[in-house]
C-alpha positions as CSV (number, residue, x, y, z in Angstrom):
1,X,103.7,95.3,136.4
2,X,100.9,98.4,136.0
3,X,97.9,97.6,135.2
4,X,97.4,98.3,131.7
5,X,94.2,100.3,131.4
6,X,94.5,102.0,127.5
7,X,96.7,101.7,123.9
8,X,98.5,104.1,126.0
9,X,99.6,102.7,128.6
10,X,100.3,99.2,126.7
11,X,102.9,101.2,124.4
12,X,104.5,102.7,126.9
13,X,105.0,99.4,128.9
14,X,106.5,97.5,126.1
15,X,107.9,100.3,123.6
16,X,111.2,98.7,123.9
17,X,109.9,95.3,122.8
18,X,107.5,96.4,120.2
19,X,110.7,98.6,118.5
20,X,112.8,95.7,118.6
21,X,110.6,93.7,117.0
22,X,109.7,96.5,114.4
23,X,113.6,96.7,113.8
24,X,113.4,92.6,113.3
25,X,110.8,92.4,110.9
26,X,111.3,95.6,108.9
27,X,115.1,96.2,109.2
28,X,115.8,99.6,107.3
29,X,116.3,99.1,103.4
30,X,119.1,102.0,103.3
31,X,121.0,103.0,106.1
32,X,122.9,106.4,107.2
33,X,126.4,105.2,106.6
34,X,125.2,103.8,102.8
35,X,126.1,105.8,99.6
36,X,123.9,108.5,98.7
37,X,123.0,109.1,95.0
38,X,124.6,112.6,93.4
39,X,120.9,112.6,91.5
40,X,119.7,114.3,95.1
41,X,121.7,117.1,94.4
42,X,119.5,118.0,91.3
43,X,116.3,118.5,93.8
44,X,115.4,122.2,94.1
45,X,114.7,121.8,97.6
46,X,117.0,119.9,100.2
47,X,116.0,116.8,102.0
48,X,116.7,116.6,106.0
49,X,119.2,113.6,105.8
50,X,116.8,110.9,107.5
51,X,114.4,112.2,104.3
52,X,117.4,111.3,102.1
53,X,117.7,107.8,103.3
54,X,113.7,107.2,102.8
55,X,114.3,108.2,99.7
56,X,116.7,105.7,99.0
57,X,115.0,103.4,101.0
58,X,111.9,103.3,98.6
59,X,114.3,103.0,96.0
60,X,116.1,99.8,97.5
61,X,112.3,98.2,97.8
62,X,111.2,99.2,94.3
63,X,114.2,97.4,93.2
64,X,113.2,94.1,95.4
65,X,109.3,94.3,95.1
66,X,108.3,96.9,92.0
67,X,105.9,98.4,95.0
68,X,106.7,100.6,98.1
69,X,104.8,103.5,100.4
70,X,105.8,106.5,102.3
71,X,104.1,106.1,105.4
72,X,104.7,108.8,108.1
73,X,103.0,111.4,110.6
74,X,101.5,115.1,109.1
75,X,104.6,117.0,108.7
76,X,107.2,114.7,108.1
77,X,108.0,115.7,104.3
78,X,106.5,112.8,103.0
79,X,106.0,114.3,99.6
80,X,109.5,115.6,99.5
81,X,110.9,112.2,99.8
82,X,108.4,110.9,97.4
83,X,109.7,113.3,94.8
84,X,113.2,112.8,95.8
85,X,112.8,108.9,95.7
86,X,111.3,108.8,91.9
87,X,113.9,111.3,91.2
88,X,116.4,109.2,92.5
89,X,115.2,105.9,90.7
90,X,114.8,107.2,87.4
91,X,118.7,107.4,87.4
92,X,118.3,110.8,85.1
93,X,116.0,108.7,82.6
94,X,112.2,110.3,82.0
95,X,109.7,109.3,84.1
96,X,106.2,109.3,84.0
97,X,104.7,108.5,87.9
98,X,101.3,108.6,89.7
99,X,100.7,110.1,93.4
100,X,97.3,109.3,94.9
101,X,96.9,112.4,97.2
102,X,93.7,113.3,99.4
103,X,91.5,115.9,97.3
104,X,92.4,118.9,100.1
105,X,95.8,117.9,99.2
106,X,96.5,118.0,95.3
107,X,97.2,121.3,94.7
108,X,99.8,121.6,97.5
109,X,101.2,118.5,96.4
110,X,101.8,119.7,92.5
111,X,102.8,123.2,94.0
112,X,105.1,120.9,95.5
113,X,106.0,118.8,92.5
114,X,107.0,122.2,90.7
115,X,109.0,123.8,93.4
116,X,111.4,120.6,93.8
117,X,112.1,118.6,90.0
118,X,113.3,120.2,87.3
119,X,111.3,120.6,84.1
120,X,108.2,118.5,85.4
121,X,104.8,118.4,84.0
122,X,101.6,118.0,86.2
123,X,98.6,116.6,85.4
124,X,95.5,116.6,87.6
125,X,93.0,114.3,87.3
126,X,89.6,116.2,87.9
127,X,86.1,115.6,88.6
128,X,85.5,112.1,87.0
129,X,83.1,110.7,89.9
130,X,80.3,112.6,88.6
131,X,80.6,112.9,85.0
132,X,81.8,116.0,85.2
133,X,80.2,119.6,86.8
134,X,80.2,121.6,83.8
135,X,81.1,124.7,86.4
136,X,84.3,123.0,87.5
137,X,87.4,121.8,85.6
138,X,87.2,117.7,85.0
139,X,89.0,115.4,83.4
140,X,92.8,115.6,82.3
141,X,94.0,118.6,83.1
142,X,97.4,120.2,82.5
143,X,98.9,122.5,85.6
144,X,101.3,125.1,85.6
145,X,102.6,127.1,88.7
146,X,102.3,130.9,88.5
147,X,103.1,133.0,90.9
148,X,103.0,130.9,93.7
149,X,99.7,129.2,92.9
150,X,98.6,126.2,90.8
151,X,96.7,127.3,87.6
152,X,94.9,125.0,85.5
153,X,95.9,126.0,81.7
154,X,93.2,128.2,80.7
155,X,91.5,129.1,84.1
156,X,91.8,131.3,86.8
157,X,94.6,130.1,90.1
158,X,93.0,127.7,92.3
């Protein structure tokens, strides 16, 4: 056996083990051969099909636990199966739904939010930590996308 000097090499060495034994413990919620829901048709934007069946994977484990995450790398979509998922649960009822995003994030995530469901609203929770920089939007605010960009009602695009 090599010596095992780093994380590295250790994964490497016993990737086959340590995915077999992911594939034990977590065995996927939803899998490719399982019914898709016709609500995923409504999206805007199209899911890659292993997006689809995270989607309905967070749906199975809402169902079994009232809690689930999208956890993935930089890139993945994670946001479009987030949308797609709550779209997807709320079985065509309304939903009201909370993202926590990074603050470099939220306005490409409600850009996001706009371009993929139909007829949603966006709020933006703004500034609270400090009570509020009177040169800054805080609080509630309502968002609209215009023209590509994410306005808060009554300001200038972000």
């Amino acid at each position: 056996m090599p010596e095992l000097l780093t994380i590295y090499d250790y994964m490497r060495a016993n990737a086959s083990l340590l995915g077999a034994r992911i594939l034990l413990e977590y065995p996927a919620l939803h899998q490719f051969e399982d019914p898709v829901s016709p609500r995923i048709e409504n999206l805007l934007r199209k899911s890659f099909p292993a997006q689809t069946n995270r989607d309905h994977g967070t749906c199975k484990r809402w169902h079994e636990a009232q809690t689930g995450m999208v956890v993935a790398e930089c890139g993945t979509g994670k946001t479009l199966i987030s949308l797609g998922a709550i779209h997807v649960h709320s079985a065509g009822r309304p939903f009201t739904s909370l993202a926590m995003v990074p603050p470099h994030l939220v306005e490409k995530w409600a850009r996001e939010a706009f371009l993929t469901l139909t007829r949603v609203r966006v709020f933006l929770i703004d500034d609270l930590r400090n009570g509020g920089d009177e040169n800054k939007s805080h609080g509630v605010n309502e968002v609209r996308l215009r023209h590509g960009r994410i306005v808060r009602e009554g300001s200038a695009p972000v």
